[in-house]
C-alpha positions as CSV (number, residue, x, y, z in Angstrom):
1,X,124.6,-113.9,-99.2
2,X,125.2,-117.1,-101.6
3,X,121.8,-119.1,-101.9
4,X,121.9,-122.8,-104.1
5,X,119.2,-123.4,-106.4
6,X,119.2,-127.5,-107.2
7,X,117.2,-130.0,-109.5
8,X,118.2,-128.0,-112.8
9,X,117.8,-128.9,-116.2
10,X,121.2,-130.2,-117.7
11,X,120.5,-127.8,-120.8
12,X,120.0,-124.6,-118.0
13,X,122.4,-121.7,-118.5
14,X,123.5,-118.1,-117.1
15,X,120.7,-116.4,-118.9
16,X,117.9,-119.1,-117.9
17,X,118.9,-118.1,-114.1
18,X,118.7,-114.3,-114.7
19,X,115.7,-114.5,-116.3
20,X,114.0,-117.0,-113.5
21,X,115.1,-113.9,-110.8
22,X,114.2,-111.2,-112.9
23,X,111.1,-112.6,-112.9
24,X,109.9,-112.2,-109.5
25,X,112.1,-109.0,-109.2
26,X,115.2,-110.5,-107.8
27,X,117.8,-108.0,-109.4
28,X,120.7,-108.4,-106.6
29,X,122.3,-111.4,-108.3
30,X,126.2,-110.2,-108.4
31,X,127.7,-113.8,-109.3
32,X,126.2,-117.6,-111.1
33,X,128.5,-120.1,-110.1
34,X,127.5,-123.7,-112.3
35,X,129.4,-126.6,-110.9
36,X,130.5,-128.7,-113.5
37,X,132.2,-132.0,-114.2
38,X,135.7,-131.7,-113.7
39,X,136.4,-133.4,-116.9
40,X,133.6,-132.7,-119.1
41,X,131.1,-129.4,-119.2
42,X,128.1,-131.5,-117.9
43,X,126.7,-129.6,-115.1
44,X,126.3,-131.0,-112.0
45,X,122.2,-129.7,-112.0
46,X,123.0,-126.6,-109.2
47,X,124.2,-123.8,-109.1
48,X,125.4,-121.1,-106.6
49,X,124.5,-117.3,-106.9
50,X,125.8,-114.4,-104.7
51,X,123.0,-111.7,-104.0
52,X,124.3,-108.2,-103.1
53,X,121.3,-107.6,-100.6
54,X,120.4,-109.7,-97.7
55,X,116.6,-109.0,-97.6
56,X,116.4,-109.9,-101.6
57,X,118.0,-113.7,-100.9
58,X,115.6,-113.8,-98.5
59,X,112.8,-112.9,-100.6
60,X,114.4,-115.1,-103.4
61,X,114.3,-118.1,-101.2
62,X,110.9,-117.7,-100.4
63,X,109.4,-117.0,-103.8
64,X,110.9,-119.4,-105.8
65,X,111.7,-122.6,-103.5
66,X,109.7,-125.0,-105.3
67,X,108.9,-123.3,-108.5
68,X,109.6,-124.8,-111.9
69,X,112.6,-123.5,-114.2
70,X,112.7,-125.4,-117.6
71,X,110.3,-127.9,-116.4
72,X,112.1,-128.8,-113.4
73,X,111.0,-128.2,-109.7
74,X,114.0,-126.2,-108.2
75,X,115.5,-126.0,-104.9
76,X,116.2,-122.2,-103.6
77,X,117.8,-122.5,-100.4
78,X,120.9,-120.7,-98.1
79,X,124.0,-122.2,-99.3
80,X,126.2,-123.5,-96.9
């Protein structure tokens, strides 16, 4: 399943995200997707994740809709 998680930090990276999930468990993530500025490498402030299992997005969404990740309040919702 690919969930979005929105209202990042322009400084956020790969490892920031990772370590947001592995916090609360979420240890499914199979692919980080940033979108990006097509002509620079400022980030658009979401980013897309593919999660192997089903019932871990879930729980992902739940948990940490609304939680902060450097300082921000993200979005965790199903992408689409």
């Amino acid at each position: 399943m690919t969930i979005r998680v929105d209202n990042l930090n322009d400084m956020t990276c790969p490892a920031d995200i990772m370590t947001f999930f592995a916090g609360y468990e979420i240890k499914h993530v199979s692919k980080i997707m940033f979108v990006r500025n097509f002509d620079s490498p400022i980030a658009h402030g979401y980013v897309f994740l593919d999660i192997e299992d089903d019932a871990a997005a879930h729980r992902a969404i739940e948990q940490l809709n609304n939680s902060k990740i450097l300082g921000n309040v993200a979005g965790v919702t199903i992408a689409g």
